[in-house]
C-alpha positions in Angstrom: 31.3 96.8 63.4 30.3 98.8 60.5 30.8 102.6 59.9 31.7 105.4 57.6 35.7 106.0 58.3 36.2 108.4 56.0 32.9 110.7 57.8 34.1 110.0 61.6 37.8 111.6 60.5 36.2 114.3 58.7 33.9 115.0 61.3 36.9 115.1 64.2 38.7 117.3 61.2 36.1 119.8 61.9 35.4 119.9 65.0 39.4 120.3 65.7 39.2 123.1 63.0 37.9 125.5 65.4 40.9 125.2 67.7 42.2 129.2 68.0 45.9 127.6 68.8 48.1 127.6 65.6 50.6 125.6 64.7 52.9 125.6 61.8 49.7 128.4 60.4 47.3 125.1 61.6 45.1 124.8 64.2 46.7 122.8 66.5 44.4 120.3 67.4 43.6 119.3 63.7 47.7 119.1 63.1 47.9 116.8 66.1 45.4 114.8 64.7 46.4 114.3 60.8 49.8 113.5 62.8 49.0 110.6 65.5 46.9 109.5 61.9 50.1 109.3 60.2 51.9 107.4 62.7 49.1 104.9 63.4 49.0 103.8 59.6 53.0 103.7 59.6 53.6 101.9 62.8 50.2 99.7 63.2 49.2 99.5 59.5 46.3 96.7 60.0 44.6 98.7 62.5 40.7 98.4 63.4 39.0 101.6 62.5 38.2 102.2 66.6 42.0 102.5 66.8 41.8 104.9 63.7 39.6 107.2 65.4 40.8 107.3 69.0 44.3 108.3 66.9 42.5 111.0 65.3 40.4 112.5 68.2 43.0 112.1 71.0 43.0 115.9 70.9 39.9 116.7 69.6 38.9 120.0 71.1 41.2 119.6 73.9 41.7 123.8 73.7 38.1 123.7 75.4 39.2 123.0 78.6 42.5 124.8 79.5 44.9 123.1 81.6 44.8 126.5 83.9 41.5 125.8 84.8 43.2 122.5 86.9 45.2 123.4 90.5 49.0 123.8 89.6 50.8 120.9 90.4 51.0 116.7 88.9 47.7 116.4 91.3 46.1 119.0 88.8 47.6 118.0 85.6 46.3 114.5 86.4 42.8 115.6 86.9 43.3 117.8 83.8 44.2 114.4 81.4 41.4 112.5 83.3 38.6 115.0 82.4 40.5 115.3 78.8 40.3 111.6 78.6 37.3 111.5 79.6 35.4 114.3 77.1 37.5 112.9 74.2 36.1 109.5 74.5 32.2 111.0 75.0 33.1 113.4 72.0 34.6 111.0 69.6 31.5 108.3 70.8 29.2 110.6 69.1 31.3 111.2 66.0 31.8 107.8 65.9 27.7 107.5 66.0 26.7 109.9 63.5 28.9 108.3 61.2 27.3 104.9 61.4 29.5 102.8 64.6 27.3 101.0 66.5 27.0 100.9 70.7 30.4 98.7 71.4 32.4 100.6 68.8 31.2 103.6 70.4 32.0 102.3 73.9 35.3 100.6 73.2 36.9 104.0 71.6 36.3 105.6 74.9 38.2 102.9 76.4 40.9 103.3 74.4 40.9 107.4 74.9 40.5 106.8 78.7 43.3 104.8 78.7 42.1 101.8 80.6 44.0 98.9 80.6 47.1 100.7 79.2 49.8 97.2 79.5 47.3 94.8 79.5 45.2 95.8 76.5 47.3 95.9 73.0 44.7 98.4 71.2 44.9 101.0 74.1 49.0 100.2 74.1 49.0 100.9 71.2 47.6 104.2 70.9 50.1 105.4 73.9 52.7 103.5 71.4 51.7 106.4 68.7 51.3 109.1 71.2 54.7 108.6 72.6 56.0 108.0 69.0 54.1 111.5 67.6 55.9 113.2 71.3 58.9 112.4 70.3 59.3 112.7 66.5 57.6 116.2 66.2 56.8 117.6 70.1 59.5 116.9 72.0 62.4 119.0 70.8 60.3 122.1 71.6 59.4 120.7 74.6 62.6 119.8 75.9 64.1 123.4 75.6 60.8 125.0 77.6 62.4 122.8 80.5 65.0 122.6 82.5 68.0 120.2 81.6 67.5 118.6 85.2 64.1 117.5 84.2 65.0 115.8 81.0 65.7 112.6 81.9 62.7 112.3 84.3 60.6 113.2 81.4 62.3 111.0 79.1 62.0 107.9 81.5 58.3 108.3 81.8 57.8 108.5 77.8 59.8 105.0 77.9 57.7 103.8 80.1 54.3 104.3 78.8 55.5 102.8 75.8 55.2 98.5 74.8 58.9 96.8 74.6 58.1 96.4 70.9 57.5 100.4 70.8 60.7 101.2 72.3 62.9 99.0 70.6 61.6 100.7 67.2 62.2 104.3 69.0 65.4 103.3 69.6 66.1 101.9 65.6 64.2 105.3 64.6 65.4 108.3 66.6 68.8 109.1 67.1 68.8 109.0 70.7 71.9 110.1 73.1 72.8 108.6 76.1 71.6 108.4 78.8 68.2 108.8 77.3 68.9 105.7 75.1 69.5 103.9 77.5 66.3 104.6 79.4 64.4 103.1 76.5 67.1 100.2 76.6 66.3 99.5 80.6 62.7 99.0 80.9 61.4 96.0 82.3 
């Protein structure tokens, strides 16, 4: 596999600079992306570049289709991360392609943005590894106080569970988790 790095982040860079949703005075989708980019080279440091860019684009231009444009409901938030999944990986395919990836690199990114094979494959674990990690460390604070306390630990328990044993037991050594939500990191499988 041989392509330009350095041209398929840039390229996601501007495509996600177009995002009207600010963060922090950034668009949000380019923020996202320099983060999950941050925490793959921290916590998966030998990383193949396919991995690289499916950290980068997880977002890219997700503001395009609004999650209001889904039925209310998990049925319609399902179908909502599906379609997402599915754009992202045909979006960051053709980044991937005008900066020099070949077919399988092209094709395997979308795997990895589609999610398929999430506990059996380690590159696609590993990318709900730094999406979990990126949640938590700068998402899930704000996130937490739009809900209600009832639905913490639901939400918690689900984040645990996406994520590998090795994942969790570093969550656990690097956030400062209370009970009973350290525990549900502690618990699984």
């Amino acid at each position: 596999m041989s392509g330009d790095l350095t041209k398929a982040l840039a390229l996601i860079d501007q495509a996600n600079e177009a995002d009207p949703n600010i963060d922090e005075g950034r668009p949000e989708a380019r923020l996202y992306g320099e983060r999950m980019t941050s925490e793959v080279d921290r916590l998966f440091p030998d990383a193949s570049d396919v991995l690289k860019i499916a950290c980068r684009g997880q977002h890219v231009e997700r503001w395009k289709l609004p999650r209001k444009d889904f039925p209310e409901g998990r049925a319609g938030y399902y179908a909502w991360r599906k379609e997402q999944g599915r754009r992202h990986g045909e979006r960051v395919a053709g980044i991937m392609a005008e900066a020099g990836y070949d077919a399988t690199a092209q094709t395997r990114v979308g795997v990895l943005l589609r999610k398929e094979g999430i506990k059996q494959d380690a590159e696609v674990q590993a990318l709900e590894d730094v999406i979990c990690f990126v949640f938590l460390k700068w998402y899930f604070s704000p996130f937490a106080d739009s809900q209600k306390p009832e639905a913490l630990p639901r939400i918690v328990e689900r984040t645990a569970a996406k994520m590998s044993a090795d994942g969790r037991a570093r969550a656990l050594q690097e956030f400062d988790l209370p009970e009973p939500f350290a525990g549900m990191f502690r618990d699984q499988e």
